[in-house]
VEXDREN-2710 file (C-alpha; in Angstrom, 1 decimal):
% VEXDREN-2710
k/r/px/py/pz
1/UNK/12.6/-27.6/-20.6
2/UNK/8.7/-26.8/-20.0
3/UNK/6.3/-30.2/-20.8
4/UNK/3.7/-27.4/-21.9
5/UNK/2.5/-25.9/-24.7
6/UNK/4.6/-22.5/-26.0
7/UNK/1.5/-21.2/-27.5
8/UNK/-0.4/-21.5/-24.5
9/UNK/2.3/-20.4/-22.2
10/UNK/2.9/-17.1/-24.2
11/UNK/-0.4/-16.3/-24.8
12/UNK/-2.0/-14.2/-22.2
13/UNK/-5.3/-15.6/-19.7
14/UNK/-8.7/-15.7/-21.0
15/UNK/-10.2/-13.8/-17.8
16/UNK/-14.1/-13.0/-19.4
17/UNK/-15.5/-17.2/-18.7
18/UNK/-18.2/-17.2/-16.8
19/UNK/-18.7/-18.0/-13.3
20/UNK/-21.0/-19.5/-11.1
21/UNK/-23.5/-23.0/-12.1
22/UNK/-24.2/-23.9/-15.9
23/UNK/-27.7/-22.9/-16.1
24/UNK/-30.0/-20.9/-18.4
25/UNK/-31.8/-20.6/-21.7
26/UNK/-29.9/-20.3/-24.4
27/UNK/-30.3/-20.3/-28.5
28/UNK/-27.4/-21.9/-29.3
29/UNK/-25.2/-24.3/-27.1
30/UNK/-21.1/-25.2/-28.3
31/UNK/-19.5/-27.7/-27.3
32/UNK/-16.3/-27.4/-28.1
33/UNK/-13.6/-24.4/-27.2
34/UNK/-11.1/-24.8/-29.8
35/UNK/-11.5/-22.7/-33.3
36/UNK/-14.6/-24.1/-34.3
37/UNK/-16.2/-23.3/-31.4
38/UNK/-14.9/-19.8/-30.6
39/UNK/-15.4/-18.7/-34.1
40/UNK/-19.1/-20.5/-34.3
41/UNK/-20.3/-18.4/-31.0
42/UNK/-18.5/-14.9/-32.0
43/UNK/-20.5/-15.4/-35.6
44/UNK/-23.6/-15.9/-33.8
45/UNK/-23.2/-13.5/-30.9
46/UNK/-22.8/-11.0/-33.3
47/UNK/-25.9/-11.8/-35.0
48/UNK/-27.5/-11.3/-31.7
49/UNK/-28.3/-15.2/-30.5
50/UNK/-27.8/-16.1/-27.0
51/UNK/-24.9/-18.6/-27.1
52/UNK/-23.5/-20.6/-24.4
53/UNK/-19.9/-22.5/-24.9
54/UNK/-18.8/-25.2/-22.9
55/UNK/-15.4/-26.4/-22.3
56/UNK/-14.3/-29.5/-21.1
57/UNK/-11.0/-27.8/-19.9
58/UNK/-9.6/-24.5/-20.8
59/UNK/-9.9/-22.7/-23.7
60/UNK/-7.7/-23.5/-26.4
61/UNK/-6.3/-26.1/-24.3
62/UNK/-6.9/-29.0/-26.4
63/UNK/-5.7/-29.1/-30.5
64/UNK/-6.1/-25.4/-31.2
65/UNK/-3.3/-24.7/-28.7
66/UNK/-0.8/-27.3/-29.1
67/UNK/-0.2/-27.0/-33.0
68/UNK/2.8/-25.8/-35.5
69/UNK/0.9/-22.5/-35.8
70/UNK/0.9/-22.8/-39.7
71/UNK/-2.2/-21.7/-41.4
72/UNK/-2.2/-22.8/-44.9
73/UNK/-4.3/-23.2/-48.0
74/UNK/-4.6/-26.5/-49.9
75/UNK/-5.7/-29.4/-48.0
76/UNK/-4.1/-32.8/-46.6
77/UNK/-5.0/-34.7/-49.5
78/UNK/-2.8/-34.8/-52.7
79/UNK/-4.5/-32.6/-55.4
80/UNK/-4.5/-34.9/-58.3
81/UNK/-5.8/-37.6/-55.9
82/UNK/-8.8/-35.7/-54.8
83/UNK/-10.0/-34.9/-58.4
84/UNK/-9.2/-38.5/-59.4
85/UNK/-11.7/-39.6/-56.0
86/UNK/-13.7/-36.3/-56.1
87/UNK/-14.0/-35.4/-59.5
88/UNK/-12.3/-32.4/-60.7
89/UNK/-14.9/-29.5/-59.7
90/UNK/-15.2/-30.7/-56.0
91/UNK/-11.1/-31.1/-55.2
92/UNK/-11.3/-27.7/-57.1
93/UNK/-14.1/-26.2/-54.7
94/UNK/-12.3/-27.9/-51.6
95/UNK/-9.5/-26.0/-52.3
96/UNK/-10.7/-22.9/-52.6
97/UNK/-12.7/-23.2/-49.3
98/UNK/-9.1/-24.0/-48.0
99/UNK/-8.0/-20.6/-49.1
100/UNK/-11.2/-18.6/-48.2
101/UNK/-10.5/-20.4/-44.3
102/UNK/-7.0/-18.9/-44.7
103/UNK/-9.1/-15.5/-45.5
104/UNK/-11.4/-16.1/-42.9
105/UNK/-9.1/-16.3/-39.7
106/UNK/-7.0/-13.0/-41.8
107/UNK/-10.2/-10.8/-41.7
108/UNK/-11.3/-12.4/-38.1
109/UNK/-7.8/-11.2/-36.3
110/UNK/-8.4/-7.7/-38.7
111/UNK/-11.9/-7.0/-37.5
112/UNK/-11.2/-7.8/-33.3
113/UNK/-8.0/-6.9/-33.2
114/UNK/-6.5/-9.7/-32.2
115/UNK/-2.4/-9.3/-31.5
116/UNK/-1.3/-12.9/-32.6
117/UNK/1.3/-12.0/-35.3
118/UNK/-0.7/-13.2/-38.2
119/UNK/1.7/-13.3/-41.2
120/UNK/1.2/-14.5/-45.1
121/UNK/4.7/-16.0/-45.1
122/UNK/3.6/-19.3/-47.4
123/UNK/4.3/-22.8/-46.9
124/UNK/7.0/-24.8/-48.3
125/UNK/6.5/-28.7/-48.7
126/UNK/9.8/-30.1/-48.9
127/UNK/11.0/-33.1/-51.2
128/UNK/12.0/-35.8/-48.9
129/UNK/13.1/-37.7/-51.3
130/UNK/14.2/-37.2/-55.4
131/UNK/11.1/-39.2/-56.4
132/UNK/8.8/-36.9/-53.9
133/UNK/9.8/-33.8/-56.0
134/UNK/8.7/-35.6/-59.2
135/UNK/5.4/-36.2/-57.6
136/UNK/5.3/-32.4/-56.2
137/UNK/6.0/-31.6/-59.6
138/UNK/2.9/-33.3/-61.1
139/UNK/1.3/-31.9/-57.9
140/UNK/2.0/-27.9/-58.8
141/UNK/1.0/-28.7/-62.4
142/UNK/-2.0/-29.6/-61.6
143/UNK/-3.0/-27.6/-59.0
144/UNK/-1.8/-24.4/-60.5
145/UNK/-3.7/-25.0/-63.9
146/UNK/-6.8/-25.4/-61.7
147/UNK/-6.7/-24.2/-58.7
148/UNK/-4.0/-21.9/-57.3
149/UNK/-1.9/-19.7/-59.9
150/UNK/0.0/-19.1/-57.0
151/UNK/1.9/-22.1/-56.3
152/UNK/5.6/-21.5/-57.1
153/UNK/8.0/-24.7/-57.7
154/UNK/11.5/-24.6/-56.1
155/UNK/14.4/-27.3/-57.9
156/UNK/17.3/-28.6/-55.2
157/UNK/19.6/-26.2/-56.3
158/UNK/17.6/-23.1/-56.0
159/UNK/16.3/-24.7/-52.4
160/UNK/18.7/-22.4/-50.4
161/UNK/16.8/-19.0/-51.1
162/UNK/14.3/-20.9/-48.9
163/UNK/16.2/-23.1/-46.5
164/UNK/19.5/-24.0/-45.1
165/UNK/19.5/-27.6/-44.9
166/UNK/20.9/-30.6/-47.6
167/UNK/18.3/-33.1/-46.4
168/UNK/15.8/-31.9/-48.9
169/UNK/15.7/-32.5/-52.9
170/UNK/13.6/-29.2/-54.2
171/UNK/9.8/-27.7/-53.1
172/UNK/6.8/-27.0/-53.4
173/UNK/5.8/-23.2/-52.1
174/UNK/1.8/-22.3/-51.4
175/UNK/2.6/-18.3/-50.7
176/UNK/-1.2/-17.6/-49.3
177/UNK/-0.6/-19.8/-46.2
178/UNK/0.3/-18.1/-42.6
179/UNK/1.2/-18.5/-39.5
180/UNK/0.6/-17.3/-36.2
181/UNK/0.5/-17.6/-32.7
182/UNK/-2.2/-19.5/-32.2
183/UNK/-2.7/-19.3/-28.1
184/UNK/-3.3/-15.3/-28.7
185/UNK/-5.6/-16.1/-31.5
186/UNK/-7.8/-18.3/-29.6
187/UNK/-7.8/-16.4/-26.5
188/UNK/-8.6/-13.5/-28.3
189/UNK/-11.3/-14.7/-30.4
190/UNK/-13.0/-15.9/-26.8
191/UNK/-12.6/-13.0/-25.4
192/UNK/-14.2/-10.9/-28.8
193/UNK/-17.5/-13.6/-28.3
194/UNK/-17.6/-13.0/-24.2
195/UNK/-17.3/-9.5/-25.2
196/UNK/-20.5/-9.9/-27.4
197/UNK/-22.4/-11.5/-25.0
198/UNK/-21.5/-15.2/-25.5
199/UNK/-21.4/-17.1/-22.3
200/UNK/-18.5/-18.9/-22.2
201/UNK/-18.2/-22.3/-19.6
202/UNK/-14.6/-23.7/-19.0
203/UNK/-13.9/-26.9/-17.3
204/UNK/-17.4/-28.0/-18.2
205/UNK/-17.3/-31.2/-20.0
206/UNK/-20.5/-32.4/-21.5
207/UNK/-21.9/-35.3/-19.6
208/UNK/-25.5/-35.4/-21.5
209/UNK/-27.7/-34.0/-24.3
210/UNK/-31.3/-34.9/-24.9
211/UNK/-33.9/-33.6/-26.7
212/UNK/-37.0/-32.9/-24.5
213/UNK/-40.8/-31.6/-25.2
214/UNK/-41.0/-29.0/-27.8
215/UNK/-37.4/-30.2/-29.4
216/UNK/-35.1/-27.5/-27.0
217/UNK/-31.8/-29.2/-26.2
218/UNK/-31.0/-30.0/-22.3
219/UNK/-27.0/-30.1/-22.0
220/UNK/-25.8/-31.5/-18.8
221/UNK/-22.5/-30.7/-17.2
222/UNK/-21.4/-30.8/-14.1
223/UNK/-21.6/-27.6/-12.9
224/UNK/-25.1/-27.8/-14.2
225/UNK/-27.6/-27.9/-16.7
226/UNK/-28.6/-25.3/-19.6
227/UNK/-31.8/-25.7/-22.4
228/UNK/-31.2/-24.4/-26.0
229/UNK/-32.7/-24.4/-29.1
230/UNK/-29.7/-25.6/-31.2
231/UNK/-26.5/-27.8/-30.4
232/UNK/-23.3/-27.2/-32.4
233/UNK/-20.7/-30.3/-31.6
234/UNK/-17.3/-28.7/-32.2
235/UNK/-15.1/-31.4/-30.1
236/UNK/-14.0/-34.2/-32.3
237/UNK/-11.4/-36.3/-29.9
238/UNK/-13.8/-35.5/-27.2
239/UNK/-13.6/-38.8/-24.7
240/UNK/-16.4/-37.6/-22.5
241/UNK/-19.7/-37.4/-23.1
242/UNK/-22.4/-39.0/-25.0
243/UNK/-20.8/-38.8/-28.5
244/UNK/-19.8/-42.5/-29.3
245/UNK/-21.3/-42.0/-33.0
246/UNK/-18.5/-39.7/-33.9
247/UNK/-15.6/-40.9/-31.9
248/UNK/-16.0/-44.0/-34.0
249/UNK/-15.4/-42.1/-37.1
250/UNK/-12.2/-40.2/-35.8
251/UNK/-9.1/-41.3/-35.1
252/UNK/-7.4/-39.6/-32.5
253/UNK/-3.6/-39.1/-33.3
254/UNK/-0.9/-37.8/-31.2
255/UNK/1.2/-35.1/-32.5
256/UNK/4.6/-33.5/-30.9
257/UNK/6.2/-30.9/-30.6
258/UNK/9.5/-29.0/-29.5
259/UNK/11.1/-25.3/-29.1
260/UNK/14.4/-24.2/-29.4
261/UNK/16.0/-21.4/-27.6
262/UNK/15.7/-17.8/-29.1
263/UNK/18.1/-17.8/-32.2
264/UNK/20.2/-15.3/-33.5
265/UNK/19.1/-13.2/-36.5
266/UNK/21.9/-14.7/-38.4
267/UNK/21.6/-18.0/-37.9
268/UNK/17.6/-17.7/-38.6
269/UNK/19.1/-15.9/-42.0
270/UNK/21.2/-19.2/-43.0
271/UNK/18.2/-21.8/-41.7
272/UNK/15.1/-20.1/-42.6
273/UNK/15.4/-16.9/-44.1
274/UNK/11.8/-16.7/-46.0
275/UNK/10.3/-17.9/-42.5
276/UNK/8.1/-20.1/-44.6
277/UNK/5.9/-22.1/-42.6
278/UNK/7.5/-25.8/-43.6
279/UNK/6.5/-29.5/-43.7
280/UNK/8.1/-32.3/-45.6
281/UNK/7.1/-35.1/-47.8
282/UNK/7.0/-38.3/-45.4
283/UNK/3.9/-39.8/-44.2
284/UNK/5.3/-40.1/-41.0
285/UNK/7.2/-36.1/-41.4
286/UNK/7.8/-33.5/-39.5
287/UNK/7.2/-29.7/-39.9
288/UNK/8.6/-26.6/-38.7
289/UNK/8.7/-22.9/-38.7
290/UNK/10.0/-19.6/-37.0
291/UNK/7.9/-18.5/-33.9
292/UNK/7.2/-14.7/-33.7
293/UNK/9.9/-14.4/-31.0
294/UNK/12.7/-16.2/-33.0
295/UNK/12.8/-19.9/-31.7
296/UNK/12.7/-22.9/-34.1
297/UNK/9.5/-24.9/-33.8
298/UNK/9.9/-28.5/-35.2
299/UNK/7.3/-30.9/-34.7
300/UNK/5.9/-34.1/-36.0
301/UNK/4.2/-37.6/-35.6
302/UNK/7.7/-38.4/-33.6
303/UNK/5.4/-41.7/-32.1
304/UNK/1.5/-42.8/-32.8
305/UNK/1.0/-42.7/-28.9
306/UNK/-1.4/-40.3/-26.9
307/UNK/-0.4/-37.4/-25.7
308/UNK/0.9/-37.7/-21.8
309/UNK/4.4/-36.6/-19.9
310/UNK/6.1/-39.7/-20.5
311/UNK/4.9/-40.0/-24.1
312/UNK/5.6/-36.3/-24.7
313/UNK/9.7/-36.6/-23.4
314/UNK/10.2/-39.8/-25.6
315/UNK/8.8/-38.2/-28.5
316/UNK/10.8/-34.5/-27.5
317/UNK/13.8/-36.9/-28.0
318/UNK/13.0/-38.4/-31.2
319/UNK/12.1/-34.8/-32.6
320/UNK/15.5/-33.7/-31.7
321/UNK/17.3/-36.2/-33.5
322/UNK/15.0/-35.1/-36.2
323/UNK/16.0/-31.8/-35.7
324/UNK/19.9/-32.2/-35.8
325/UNK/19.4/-34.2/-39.0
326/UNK/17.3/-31.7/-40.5
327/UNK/19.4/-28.6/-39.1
328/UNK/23.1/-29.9/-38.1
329/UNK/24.6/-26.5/-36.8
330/UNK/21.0/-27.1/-33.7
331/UNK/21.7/-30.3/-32.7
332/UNK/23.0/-28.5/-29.9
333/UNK/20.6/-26.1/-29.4
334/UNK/18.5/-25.8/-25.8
335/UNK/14.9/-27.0/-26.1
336/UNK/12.7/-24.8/-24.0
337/UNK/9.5/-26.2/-24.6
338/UNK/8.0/-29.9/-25.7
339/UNK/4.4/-31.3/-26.0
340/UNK/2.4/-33.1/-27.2
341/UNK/-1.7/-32.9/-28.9
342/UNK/-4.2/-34.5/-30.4
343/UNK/-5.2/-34.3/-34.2
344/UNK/-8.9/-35.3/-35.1
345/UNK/-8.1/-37.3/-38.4
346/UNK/-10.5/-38.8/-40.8
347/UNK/-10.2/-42.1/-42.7
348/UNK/-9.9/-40.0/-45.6
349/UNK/-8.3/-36.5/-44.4
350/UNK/-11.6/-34.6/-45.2
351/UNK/-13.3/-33.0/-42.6
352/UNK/-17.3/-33.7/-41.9
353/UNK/-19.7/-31.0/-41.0
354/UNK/-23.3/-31.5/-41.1
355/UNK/-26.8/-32.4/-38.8
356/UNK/-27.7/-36.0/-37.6
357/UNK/-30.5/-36.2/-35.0
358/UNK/-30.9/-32.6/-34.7
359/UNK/-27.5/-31.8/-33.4
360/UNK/-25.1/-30.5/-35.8
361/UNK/-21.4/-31.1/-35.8
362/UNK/-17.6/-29.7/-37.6
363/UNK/-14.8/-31.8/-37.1
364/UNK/-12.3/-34.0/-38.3
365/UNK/-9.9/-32.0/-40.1
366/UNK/-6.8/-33.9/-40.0
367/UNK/-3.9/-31.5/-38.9
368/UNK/-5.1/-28.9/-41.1
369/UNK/-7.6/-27.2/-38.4
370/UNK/-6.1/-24.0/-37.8
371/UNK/-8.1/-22.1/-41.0
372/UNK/-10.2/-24.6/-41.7
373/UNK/-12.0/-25.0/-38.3
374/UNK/-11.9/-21.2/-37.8
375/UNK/-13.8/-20.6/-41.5
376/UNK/-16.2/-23.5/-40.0
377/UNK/-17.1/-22.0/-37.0
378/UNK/-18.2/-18.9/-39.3
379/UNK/-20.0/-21.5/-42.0
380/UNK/-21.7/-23.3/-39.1
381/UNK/-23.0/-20.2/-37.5
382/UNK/-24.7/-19.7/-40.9
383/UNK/-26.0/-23.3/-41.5
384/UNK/-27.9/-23.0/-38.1
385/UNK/-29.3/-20.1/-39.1
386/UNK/-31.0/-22.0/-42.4
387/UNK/-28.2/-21.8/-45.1
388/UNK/-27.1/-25.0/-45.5
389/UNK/-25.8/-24.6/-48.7
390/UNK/-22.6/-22.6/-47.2
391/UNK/-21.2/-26.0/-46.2
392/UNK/-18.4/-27.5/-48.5
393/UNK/-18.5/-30.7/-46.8
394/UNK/-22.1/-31.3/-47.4
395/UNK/-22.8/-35.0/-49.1
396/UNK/-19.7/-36.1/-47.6
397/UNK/-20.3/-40.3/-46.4
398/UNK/-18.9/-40.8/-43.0
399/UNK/-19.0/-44.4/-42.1
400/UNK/-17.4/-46.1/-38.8
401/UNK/-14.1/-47.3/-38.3
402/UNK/-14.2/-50.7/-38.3
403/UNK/-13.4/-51.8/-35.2
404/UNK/-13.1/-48.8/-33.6
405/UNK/-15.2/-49.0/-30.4
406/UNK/-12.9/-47.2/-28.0
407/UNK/-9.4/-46.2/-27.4
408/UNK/-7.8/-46.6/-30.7
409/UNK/-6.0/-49.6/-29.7
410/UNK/-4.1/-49.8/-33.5
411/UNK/-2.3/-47.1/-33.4
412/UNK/0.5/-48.7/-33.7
413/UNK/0.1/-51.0/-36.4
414/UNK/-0.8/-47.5/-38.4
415/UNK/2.1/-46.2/-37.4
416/UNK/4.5/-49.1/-38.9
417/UNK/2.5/-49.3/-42.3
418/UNK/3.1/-45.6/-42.5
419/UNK/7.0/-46.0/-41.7
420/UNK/7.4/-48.7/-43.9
421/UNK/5.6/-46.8/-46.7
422/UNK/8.3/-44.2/-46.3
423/UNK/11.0/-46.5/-46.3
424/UNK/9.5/-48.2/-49.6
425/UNK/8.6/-44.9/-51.9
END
């Protein structure tokens, strides 16, 4: 069993970073080599900036490579929730924009020709419980009267046309989400940028912004210092740097995840024969899907613990318990791969995007970053260039944690309210 990332082990090297010191004049500097990042300096390579990227690691390496894969529309708030909190036309927008990010990363892997087996399979949210179908009931009603036709409602006993398990009591299917392999993606969308002319920096953490006579940028690293015009903050877990006003307002959780074995097209028939991307009802769930080369993905938020090897094998146990519960006929099955990641969440599961002190920023968007931080990069690319009107986030408050100064040292106390609140309802 590999402690690594399947995505990022199957995906092939990013070879086009550049080499030599950080140094230069740029128009735009990213910080940040996850979606948001890639897809902000393609969109602004192509309109003929000068863009510089800089990675604290690799690229990918953080969140956007160690997900489920899924891409799917509808956010991680409950519909009728947001319009009661929102208002009715902005959970209505919001989930739209969720659908034009699933767009966005569709046309993106059309136009560069990205090989990273994008595929509109759709996502099934699973009942845990009877009582969570009611509420997925109430959820499709109201979410296909206003916002997405589309949805499609799935009773317990019509749940095998979708899945071969008896742990789940009916569903909820979105059939405009995707999935895809997101390693290829990213590399790929860095490559289409470098390509373009974007200068792309790995292992070059961000030590040090300031804003210096005639309002340029200076961004120091250590492999060296660059100016430019604009700063676009794409790195919302980030633990380096000088960005202690937004780490307060994210908390960073740990997510895992394991891989099975290649299966047999049969048994892949009997468990999963939609190849939906899936995710169930709990607070403290799990979700899962088929990877392009046949293996079972199953992950979840096994422990609220950061992401390290120790942390990463005790969770890969608790996810294969999970696993055989879920799907009896693996709990035999060899695990290749298990690892763990970091999900930027909100106190309220939206994401933020906007300027404060002439640095602008995307982040925060709660395990459902794949689309949505990929359509940001694109949105963000057009807000620095004047139209801030294209962001959906815009007017969103973002206030501090309270007591969130550092490491999030209450992780655990979220994760037993959240277990108990699955044990209760």
């Amino acid at each position: 069993m590999k402690l690594a990332s399947y995505w990022l082990d199957t995906a092939p090297p990013f070879t086009l970073g550049a080499e030599g010191p950080v140094d230069g004049r740029f128009d735009v500097a990213v910080v940040g080599g996850g979606f948001t990042g890639l897809s902000a300096a393609l969109s602004l390579a192509r309109k003929g900036a000068r863009v510089a990227l800089l990675e604290a690691a690799e690229i990918g390496g953080a969140a956007s490579g160690r997900n489920g894969g899924q891409c799917n529309n509808g956010f991680a708030l409950d519909f009728r929730g947001a319009a009661a909190t929102l208002g009715p036309e902005r959970a209505t927008a919001l989930y739209r924009a969720y659908d034009a990010a699933v767009d966005t990363v569709e046309r993106l892997v059309a136009e560069e020709g990205i090989d990273c087996d994008f595929r509109r399979a759709g996502k099934l949210k699973l009942a845990a419980k009877p009582e969570h179908f009611d509420k997925l009931r109430r959820t499709f009603e109201a979410v296909s009267a206003a916002a997405d036709p589309d949805t499609m409602l799935v009773t317990r006993q019509d749940l095998s046309a979708e899945i071969g398990s008896d742990a789940f009591h009916g569903g909820l299917v979105y059939k405009k989400s995707a999935g895809l392999h997101v390693g290829r993606f990213a590399r790929g969308l860095a490559t289409a940028a470098a390509q373009r002319g974007a200068a792309i920096f790995e292992r070059a953490p961000v030590t040090g912004l300031k804003r210096i006579v005639g309002g340029a940028h200076e961004v120091t690293t250590p492999r060296g210092r660059l100016l430019a015009g604009q700063v676009l903050l794409a790195t919302g877990t980030s633990g380096i740097g000088p960005l202690g006003w937004i780490r307060r307002r994210i908390v960073p959780i740990g997510s895992f995840i394991i891989v099975t074995e290649p299966l047999a097209p049969e048994v892949i028939a009997r468990l999963m024969p939609t190849r939906r991307m899936a995710t169930d009802s709990k607070n403290v769930g799990t979700y899962f899907r088929i990877t392009p080369d046949d293996r079972l993905l199953f992950g979840g938020r096994a422990r609220f613990a950061v992401s390290n090897p120790l942390s990463d094998q005790k969770s890969g146990r608790i996810l294969r318990k999970k696993l055989g519960e879920v799907f009896p006929e693996l709990a035999g099955a060899r695990i290749d791969y298990c690892w763990g990641g970091v999900v930027d969440m909100t106190s309220d599961r939206l994401p933020r995007a906007g300027e404060r002190d002439g640095l602008f920023y995307s982040m925060g968007y709660s395990g459902h970053g794949t689309q949505m931080a990929t359509h940001m990069g694109t949105v963000m690319a057009e807000v620095l260039d004047g139209r801030a009107e294209r962001n959906p986030f815009a007017g969103l408050e973002w206030k501090a944690i309270p007591g969130h100064f550092g490491p999030p040292w209450f992780l655990p106390f979220i994760g037993a309210y959240y277990r108990l609140q699955d044990v209760l309802h």
